[in-house]
KEKE-3310 file (N, C-alpha, C; in steps of 0.2 Angstrom, whole numbers, plus 5000, padded with zeros to 4 digits):
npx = (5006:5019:5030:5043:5047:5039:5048:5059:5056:5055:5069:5075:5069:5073:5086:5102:5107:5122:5126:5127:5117:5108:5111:5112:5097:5092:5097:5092:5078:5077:5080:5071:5060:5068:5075:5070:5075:5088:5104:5112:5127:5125:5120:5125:5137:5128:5126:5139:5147:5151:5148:5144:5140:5127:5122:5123:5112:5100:5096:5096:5084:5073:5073:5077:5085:5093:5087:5072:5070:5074:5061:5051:5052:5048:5037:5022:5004:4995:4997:4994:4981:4969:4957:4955:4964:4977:4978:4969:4957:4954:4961:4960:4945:4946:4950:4940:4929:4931:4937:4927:4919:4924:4929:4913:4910:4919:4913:4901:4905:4911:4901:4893:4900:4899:4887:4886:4896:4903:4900:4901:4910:4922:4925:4927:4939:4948:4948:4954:4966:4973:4973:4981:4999:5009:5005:5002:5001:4997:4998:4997:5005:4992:4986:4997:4999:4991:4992:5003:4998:4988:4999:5005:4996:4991:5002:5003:4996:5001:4999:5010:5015:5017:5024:5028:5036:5041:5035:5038:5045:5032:5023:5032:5031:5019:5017:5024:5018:5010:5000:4997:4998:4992:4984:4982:4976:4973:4965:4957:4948:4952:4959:4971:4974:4972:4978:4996:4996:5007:5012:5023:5014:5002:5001:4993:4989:4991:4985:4981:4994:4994:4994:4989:4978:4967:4966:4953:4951:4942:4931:4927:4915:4911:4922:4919:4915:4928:4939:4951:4949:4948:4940:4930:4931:4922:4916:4911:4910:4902:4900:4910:4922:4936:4940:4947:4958:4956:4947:4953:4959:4951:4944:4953:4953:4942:4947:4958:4950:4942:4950:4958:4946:4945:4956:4959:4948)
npy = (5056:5056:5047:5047:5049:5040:5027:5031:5031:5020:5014:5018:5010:4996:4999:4994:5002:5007:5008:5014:5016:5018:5031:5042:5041:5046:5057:5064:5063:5070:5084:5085:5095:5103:5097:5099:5110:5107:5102:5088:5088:5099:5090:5079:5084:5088:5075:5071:5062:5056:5061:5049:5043:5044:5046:5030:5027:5033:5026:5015:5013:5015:5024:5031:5041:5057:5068:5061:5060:5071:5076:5070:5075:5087:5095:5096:5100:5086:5082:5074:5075:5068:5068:5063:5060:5057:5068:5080:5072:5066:5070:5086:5083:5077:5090:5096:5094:5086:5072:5062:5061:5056:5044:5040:5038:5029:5019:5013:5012:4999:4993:4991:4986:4973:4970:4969:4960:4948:4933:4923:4927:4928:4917:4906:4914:4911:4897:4896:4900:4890:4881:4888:4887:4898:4914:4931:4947:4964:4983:5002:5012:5016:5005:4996:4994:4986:4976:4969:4966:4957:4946:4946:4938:4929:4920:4917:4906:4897:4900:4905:4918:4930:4948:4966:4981:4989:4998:4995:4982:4974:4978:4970:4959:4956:4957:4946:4936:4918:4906:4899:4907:4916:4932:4945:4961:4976:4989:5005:5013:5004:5011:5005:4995:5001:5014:5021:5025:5035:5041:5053:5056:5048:5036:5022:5007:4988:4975:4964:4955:4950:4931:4928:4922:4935:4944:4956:4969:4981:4996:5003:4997:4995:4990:4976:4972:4976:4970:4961:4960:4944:4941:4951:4958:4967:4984:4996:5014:5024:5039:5050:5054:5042:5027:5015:5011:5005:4996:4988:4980:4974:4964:4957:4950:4941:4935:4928:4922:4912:4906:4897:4892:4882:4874:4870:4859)
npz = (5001:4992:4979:4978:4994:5002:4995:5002:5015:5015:5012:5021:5033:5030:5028:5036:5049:5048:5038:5018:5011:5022:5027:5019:5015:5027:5028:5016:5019:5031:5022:5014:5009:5003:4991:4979:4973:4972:4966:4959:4961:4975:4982:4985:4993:5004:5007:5009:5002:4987:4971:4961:4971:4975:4964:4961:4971:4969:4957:4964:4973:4963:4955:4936:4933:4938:4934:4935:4950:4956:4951:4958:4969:4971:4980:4984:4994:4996:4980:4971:4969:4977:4987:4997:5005:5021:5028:5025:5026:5037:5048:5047:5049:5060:5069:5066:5071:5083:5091:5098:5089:5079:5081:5084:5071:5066:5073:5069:5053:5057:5062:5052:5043:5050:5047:5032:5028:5014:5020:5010:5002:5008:5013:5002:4999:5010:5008:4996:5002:5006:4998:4985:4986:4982:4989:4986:4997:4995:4993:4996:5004:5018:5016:5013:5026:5029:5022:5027:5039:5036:5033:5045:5054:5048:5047:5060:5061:5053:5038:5027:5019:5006:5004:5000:5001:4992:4980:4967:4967:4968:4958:4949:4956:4954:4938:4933:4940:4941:4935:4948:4957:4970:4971:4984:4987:4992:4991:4996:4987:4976:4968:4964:4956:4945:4941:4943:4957:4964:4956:4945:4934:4933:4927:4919:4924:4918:4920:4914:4911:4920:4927:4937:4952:4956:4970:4977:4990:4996:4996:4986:4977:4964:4959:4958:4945:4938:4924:4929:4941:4952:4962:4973:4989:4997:5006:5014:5021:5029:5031:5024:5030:5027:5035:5030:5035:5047:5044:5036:5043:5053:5042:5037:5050:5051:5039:5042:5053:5049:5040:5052:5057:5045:5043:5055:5055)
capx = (5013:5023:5030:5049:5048:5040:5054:5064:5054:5057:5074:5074:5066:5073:5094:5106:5109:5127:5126:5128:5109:5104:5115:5109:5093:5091:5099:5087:5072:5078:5081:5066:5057:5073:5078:5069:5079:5095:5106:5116:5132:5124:5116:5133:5140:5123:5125:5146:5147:5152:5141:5144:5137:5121:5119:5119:5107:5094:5095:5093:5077:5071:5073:5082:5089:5092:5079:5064:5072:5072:5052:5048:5055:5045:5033:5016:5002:4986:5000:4991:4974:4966:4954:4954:4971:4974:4977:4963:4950:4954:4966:4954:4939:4946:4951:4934:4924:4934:4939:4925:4914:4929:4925:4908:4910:4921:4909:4896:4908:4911:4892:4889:4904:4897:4877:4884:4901:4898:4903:4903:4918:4927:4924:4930:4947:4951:4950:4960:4973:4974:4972:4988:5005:5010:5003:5007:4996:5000:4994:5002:5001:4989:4984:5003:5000:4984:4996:5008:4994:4985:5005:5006:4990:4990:5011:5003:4994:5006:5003:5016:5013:5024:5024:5034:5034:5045:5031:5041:5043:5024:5021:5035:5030:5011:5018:5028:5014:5009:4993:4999:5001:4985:4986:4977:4977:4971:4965:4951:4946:4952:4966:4979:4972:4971:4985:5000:4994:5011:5019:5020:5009:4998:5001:4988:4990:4988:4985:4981:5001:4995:4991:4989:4972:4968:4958:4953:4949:4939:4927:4923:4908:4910:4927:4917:4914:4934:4940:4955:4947:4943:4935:4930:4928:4920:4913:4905:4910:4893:4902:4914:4927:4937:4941:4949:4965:4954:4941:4955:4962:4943:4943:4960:4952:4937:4949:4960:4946:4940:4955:4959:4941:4945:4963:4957:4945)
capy = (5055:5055:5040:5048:5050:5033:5024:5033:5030:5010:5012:5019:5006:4990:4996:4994:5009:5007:5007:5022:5018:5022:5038:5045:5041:5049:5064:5067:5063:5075:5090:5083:5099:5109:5093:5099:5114:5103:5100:5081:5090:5099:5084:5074:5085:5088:5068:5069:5057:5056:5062:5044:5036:5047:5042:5022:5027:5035:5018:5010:5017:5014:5030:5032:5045:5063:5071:5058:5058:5077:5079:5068:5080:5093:5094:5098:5097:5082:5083:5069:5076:5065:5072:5057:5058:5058:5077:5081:5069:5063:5074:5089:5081:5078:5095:5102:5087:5083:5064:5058:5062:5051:5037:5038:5036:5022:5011:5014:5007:4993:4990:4991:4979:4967:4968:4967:4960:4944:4928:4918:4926:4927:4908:4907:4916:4906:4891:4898:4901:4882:4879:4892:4885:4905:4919:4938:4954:4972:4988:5006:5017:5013:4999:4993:4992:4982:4969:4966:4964:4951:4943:4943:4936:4922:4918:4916:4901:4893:4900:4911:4924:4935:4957:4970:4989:4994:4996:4994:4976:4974:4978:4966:4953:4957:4955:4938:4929:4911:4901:4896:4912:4919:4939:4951:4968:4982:4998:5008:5014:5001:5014:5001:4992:5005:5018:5021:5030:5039:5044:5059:5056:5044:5031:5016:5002:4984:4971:4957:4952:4943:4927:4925:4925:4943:4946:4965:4972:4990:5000:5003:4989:4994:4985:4970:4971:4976:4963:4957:4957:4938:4941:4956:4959:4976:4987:5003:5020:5026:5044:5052:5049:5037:5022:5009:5010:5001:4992:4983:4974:4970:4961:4953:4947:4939:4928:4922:4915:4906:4901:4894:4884:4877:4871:4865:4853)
capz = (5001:4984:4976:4983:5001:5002:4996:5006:5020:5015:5013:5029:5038:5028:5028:5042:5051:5048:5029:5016:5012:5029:5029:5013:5016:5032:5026:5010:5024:5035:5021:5008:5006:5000:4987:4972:4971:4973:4958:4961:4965:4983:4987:4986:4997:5008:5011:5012:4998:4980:4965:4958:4975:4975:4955:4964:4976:4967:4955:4971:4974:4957:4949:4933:4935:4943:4933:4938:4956:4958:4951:4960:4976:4971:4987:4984:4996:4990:4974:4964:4968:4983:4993:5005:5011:5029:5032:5022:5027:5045:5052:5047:5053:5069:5071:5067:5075:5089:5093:5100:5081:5073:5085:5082:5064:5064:5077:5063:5047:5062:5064:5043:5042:5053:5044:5025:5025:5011:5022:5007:5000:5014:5015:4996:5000:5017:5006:4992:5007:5008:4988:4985:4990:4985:4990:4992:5000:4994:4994:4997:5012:5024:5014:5013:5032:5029:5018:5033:5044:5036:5033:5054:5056:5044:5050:5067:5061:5050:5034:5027:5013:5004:5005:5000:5004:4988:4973:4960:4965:4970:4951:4944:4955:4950:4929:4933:4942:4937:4937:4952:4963:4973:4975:4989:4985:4998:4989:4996:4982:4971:4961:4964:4950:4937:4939:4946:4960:4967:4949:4942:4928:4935:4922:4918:4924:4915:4926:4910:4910:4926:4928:4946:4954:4961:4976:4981:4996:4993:4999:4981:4976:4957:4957:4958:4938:4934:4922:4932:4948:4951:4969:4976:4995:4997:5013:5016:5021:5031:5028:5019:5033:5026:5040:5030:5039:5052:5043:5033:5050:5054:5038:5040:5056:5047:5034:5045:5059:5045:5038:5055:5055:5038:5043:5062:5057)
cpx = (5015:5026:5041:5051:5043:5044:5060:5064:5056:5065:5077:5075:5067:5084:5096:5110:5116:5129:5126:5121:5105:5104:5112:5101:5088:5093:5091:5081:5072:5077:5074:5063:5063:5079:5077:5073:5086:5099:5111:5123:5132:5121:5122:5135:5136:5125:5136:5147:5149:5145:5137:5138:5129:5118:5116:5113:5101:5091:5093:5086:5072:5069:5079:5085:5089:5085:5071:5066:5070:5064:5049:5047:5050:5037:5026:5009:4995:4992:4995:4983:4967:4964:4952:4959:4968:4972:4971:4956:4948:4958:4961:4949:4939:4947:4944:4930:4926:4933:4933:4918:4918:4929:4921:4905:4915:4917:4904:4899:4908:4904:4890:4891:4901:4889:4879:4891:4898:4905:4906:4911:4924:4929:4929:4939:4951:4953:4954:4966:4974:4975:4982:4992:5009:5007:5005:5001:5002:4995:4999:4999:4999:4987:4990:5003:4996:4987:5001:5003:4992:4993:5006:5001:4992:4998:5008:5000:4995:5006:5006:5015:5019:5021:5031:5033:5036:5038:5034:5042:5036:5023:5028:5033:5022:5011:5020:5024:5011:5003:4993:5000:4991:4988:4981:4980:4972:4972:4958:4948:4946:4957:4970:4977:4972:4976:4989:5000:5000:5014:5015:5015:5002:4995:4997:4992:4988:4990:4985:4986:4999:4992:4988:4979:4970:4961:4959:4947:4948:4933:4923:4919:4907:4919:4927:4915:4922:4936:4946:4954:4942:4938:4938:4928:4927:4917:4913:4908:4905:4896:4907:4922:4930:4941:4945:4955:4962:4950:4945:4957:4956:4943:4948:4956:4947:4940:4955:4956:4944:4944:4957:4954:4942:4951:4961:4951:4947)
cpy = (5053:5050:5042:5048:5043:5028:5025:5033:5022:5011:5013:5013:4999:4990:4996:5000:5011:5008:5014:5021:5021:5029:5044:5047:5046:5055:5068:5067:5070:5084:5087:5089:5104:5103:5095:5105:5113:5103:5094:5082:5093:5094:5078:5077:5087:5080:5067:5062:5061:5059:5054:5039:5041:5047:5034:5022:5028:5029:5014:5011:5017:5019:5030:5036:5052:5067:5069:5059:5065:5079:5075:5071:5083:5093:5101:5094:5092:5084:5080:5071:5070:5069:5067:5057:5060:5066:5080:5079:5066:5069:5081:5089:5081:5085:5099:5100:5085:5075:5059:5058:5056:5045:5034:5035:5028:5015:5010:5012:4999:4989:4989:4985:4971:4965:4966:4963:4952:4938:4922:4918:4927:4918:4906:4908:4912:4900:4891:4898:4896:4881:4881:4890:4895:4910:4926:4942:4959:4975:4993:5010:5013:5006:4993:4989:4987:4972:4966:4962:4959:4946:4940:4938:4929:4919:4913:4907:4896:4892:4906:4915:4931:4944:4959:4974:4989:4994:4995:4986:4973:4974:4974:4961:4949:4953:4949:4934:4926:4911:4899:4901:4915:4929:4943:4956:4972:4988:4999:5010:5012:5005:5012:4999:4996:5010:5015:5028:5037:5040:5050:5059:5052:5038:5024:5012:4993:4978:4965:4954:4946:4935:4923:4926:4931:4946:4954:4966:4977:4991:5002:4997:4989:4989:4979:4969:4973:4970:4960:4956:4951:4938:4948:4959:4965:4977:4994:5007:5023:5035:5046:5052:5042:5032:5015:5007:5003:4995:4984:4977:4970:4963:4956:4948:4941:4933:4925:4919:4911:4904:4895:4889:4880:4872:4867:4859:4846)
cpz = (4994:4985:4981:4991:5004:5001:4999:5012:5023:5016:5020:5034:5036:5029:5035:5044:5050:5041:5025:5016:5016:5028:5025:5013:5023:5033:5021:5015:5026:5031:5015:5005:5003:4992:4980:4970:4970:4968:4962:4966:4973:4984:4988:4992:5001:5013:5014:5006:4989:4975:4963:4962:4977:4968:4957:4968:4973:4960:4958:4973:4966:4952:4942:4930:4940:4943:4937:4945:4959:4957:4955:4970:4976:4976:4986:4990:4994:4983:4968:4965:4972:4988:4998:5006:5017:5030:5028:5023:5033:5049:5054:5050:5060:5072:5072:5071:5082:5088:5094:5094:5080:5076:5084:5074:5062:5068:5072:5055:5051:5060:5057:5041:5043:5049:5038:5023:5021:5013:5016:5005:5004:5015:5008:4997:5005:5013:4999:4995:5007:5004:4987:4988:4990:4983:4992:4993:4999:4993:4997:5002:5017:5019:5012:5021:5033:5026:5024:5038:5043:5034:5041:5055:5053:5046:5056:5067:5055:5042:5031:5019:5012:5004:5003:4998:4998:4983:4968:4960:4967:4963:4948:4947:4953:4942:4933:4937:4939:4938:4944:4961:4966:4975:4978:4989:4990:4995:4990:4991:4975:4963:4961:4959:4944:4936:4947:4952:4964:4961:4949:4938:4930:4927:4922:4919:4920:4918:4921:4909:4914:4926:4934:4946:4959:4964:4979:4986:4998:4997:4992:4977:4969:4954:4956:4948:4932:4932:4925:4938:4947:4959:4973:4983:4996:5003:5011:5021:5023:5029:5024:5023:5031:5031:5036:5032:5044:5049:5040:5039:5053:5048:5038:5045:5053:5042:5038:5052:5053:5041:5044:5059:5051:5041:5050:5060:5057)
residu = (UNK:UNK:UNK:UNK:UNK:UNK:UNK:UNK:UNK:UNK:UNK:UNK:UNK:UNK:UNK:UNK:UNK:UNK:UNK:UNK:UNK:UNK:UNK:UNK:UNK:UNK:UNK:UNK:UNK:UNK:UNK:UNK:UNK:UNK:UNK:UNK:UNK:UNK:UNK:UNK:UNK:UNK:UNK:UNK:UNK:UNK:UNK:UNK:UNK:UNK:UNK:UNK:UNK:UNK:UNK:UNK:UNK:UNK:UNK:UNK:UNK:UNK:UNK:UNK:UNK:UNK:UNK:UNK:UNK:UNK:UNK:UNK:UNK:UNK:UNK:UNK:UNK:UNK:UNK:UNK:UNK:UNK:UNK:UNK:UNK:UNK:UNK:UNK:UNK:UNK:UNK:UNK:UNK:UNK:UNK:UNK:UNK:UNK:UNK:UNK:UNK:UNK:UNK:UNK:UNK:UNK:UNK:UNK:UNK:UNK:UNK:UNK:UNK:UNK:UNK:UNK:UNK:UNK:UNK:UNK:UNK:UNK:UNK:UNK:UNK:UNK:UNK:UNK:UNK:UNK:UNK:UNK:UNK:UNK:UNK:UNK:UNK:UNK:UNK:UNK:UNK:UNK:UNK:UNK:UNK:UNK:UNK:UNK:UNK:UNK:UNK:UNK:UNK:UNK:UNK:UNK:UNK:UNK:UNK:UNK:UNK:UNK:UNK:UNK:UNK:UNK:UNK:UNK:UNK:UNK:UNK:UNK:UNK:UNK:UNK:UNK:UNK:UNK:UNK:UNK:UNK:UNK:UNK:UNK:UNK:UNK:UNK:UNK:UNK:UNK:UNK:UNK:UNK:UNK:UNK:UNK:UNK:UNK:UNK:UNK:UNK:UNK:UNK:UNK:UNK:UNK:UNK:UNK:UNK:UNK:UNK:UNK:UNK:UNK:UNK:UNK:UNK:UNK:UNK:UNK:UNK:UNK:UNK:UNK:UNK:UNK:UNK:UNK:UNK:UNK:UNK:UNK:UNK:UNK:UNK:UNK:UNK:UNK:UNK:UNK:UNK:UNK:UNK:UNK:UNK:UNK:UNK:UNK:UNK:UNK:UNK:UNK:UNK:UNK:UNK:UNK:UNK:UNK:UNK:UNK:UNK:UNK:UNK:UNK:UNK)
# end
């Protein structure tokens, strides 16, 4: 999914259905694949709106302008070069495999999880949760959903952690963190930490701005030697099906029972 139809999928799902944002946004959703051909003038009148108020929007959204707005339209499928996306790497599989393959390959990361996950640092992060007055979880995609989840989880039991879908502020509130902030980052692969995995260019990332302490939750085991990763929770992929959509909420599960050991006694 490109770095456009994600936030567009956010603003979507964050304005009031009553609002221009909505309106706009659920026009461009609706016609996405014929936008990179657009020029500003039919997309104003696509949405029924001024040119001026389709210049504010795409500001809103954090493009600066039409140019980076419209390349970022341009709809390629796998564009940035991931051969683990869904429709490529699960969706596929299951078509070729049927369902009850794609089962059997997730009860088996399940069963790996449970033989090698490393309780120390689990135990470590739980009591960081207590140490940390703030804390945020992020991650994009399905690992955005993995940052919510561990937010529900930990709310339920009275502590409250920050998220937030947009990336643009993910990566400002990543620069501007203190001494004082704890960060949990959800990238299977561990390329939230090094690029910007939804731009056109795929521009490096430089996490040494932060100050915060930064916890990653990967599937890749050599993140555990990146210089800005202070603790690294890692697990296993028995094949090439990628399952961390699931495996991350297993792990979720794991630091908030043990947060709510630490805090119960």
């Amino acid at each position: 999914m490109g770095i456009l139809l994600n936030r567009l999928l956010i603003m979507l799902n964050d304005s009031d259905p009553k609002s221009t944002e909505y309106h706009i946004a659920f026009i461009l959703i609706m016609n996405f694949y014929y936008l990179s051909d657009m020029s500003i003038n039919e997309v104003a009148q696509l949405c029924s709106v001024s040119k001026s108020t389709i210049s504010k929007f795409i500001r809103i959204i954090d493009f600066e302008d039409y140019a980076s707005f419209k390349s970022a339209a341009t709809f390629k499928e796998n564009k940035y070069g991931f051969t683990l996306n869904y429709n490529q790497n699960i969706a596929e599989y299951i078509e070729e495999n049927g369902m009850d393959s794609y089962l059997e390959i997730i009860h088996k990361d399940i069963d790996k999880c449970k033989e090698t996950i490393d309780i120390n640092k689990i135990n470590e992060l739980a009591n960081d949760l207590i140490q940390y007055k703030k804390v945020a979880s992020f991650g994009l995609l399905f690992s955005e959903i993995a940052a919510i989840d561990l937010q529900t989880k930990l709310a339920y039991n009275g502590k409250f952690i920050i998220t937030n879908l947009n990336d643009v502020k993910q990566d400002e509130f990543i620069r501007d963190a203190k001494e004082d902030t704890l960060i949990i980052i959800f990238s299977n692969s561990g390329s939230y930490m090094k690029r910007y995995q939804m731009s056109e260019f795929q521009d490096t990332k430089n996490f040494l701005k932060t100050k915060a302490k930064i916890v990653l939750v990967t599937s890749n085991k050599e993140m555990e030697r990146f210089e800005k990763v202070d603790l690294c929770i890692s697990f296993n992929h028995m094949t090439n099906v990628q399952t961390h959509s699931i495996m991350f909420q297993i792990i979720n599960d794991y630091i908030t029972n043990r947060y709510r050991q630490l805090t119960r006694k």
